[in-house]
C-alpha positions as protocol buffer text, in pm:
chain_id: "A"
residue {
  index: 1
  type: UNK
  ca { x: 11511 y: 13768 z: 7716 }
}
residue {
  index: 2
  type: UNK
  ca { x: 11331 y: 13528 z: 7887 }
}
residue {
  index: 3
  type: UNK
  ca { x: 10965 y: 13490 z: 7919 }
}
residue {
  index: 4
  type: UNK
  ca { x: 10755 y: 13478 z: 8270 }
}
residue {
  index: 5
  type: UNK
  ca { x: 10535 y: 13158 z: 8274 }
}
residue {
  index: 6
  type: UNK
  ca { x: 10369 y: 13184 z: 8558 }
}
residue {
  index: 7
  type: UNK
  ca { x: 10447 y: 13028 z: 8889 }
}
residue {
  index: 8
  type: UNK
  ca { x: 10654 y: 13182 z: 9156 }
}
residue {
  index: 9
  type: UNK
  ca { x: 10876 y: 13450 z: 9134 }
}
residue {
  index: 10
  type: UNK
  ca { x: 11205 y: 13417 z: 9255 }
}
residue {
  index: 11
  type: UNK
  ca { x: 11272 y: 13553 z: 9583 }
}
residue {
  index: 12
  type: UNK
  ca { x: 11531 y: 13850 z: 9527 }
}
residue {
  index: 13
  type: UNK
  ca { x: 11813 y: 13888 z: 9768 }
}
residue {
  index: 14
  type: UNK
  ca { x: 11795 y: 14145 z: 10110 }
}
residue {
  index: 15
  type: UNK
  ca { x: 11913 y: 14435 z: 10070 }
}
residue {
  index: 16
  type: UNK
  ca { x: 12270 y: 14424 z: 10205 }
}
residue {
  index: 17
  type: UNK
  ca { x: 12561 y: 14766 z: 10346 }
}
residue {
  index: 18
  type: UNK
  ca { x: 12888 y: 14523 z: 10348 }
}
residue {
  index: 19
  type: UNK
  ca { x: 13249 y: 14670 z: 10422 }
}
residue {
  index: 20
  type: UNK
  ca { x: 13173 y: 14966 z: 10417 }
}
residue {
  index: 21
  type: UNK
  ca { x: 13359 y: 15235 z: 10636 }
}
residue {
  index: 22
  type: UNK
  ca { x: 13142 y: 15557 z: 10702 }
}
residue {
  index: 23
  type: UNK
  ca { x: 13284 y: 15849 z: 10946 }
}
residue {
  index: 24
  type: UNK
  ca { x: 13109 y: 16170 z: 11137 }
}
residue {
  index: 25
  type: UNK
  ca { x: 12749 y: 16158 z: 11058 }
}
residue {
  index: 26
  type: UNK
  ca { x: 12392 y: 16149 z: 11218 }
}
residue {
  index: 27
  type: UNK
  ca { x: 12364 y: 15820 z: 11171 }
}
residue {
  index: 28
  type: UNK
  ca { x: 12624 y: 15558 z: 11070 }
}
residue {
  index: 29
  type: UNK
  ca { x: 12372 y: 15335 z: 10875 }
}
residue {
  index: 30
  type: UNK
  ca { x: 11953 y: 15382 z: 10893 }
}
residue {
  index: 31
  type: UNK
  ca { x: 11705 y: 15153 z: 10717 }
}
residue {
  index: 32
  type: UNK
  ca { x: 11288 y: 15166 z: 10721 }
}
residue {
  index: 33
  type: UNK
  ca { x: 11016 y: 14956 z: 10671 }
}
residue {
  index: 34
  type: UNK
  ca { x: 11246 y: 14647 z: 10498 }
}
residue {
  index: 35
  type: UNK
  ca { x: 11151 y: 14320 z: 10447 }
}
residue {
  index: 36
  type: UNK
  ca { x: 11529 y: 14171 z: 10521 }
}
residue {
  index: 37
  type: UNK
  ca { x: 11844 y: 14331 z: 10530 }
}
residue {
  index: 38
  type: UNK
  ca { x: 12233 y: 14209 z: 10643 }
}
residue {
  index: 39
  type: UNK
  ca { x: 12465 y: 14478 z: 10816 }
}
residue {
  index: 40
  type: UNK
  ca { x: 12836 y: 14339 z: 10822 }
}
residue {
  index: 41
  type: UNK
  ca { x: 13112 y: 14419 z: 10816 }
}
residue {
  index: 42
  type: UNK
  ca { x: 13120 y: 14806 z: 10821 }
}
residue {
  index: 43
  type: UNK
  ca { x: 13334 y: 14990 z: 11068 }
}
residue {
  index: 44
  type: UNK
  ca { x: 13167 y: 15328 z: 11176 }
}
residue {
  index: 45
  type: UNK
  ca { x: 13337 y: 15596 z: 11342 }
}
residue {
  index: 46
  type: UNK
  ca { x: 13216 y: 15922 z: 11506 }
}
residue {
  index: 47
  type: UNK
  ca { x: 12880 y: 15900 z: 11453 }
}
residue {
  index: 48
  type: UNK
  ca { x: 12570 y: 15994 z: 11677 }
}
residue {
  index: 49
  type: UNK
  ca { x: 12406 y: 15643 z: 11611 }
}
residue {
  index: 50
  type: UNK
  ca { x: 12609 y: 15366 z: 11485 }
}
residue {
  index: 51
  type: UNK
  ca { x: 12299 y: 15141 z: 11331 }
}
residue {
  index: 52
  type: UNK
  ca { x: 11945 y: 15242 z: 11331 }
}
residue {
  index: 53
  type: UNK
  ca { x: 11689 y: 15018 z: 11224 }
}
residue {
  index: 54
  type: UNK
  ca { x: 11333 y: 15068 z: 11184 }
}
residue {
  index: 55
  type: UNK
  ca { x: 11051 y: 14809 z: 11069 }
}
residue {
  index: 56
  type: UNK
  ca { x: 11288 y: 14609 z: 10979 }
}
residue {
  index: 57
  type: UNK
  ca { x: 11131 y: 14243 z: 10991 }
}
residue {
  index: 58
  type: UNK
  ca { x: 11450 y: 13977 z: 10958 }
}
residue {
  index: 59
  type: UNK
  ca { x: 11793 y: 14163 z: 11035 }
}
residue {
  index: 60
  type: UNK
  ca { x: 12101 y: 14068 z: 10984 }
}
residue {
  index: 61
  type: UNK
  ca { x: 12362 y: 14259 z: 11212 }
}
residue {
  index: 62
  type: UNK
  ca { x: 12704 y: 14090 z: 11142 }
}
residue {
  index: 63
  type: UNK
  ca { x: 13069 y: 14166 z: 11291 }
}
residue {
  index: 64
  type: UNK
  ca { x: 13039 y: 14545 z: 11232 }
}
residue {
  index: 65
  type: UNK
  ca { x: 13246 y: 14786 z: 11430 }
}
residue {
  index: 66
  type: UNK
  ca { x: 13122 y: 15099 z: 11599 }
}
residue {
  index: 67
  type: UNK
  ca { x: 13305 y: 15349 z: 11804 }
}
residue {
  index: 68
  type: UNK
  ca { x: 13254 y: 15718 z: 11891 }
}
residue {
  index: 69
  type: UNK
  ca { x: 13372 y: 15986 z: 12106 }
}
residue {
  index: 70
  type: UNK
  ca { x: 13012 y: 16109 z: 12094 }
}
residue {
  index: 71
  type: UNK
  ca { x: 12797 y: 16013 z: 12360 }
}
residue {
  index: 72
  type: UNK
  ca { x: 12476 y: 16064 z: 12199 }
}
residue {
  index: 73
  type: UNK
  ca { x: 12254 y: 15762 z: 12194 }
}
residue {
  index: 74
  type: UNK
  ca { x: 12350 y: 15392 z: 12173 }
}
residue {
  index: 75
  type: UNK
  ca { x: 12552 y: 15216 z: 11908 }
}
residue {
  index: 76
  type: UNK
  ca { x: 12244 y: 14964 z: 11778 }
}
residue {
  index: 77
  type: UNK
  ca { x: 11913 y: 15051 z: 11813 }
}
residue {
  index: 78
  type: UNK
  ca { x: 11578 y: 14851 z: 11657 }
}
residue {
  index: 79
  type: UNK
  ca { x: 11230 y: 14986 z: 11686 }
}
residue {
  index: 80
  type: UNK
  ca { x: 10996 y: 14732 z: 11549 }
}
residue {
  index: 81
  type: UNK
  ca { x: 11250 y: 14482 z: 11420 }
}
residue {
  index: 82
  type: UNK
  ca { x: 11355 y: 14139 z: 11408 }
}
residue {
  index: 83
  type: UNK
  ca { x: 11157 y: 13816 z: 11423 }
}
């Protein structure tokens, strides 16, 4: 193993949901209080919110498909996100 010698850290990745296909929930994808995170390529179907996004300060919402034959609330919605 290697040893820390000070310095910076190395930044780690975002957090990332990629092709991913989720069906008849609440919520199709929900994330909180993030530093980063990417969002693409899912395809969500039937849910009551496609993506929900909270405190989310640098999101990445990428060529994701959402459709739904519930007409609850909208498909993307962010509440205190983005730069």
């Amino acid at each position: 193993m290697g040893q820390y010698t000070g310095g910076n850290l190395p930044t780690p990745p975002p957090h990332q949901i990629k092709y991913s296909t989720i069906t008849n929930s609440a919520y199709g994808i929900q994330a909180a209080n993030l530093p980063a995170i990417v969002i693409q390529g899912n395809v969500i179907t039937n849910t009551g919110l496609g993506i929900f996004l909270s405190n989310v300060a640098s999101p990445s919402v990428i060529a994701n498909t959402i459709s739904t034959s519930q007409a609850v609330m909208a498909g993307i919605f962010l509440e205190s996100s983005g730069e």
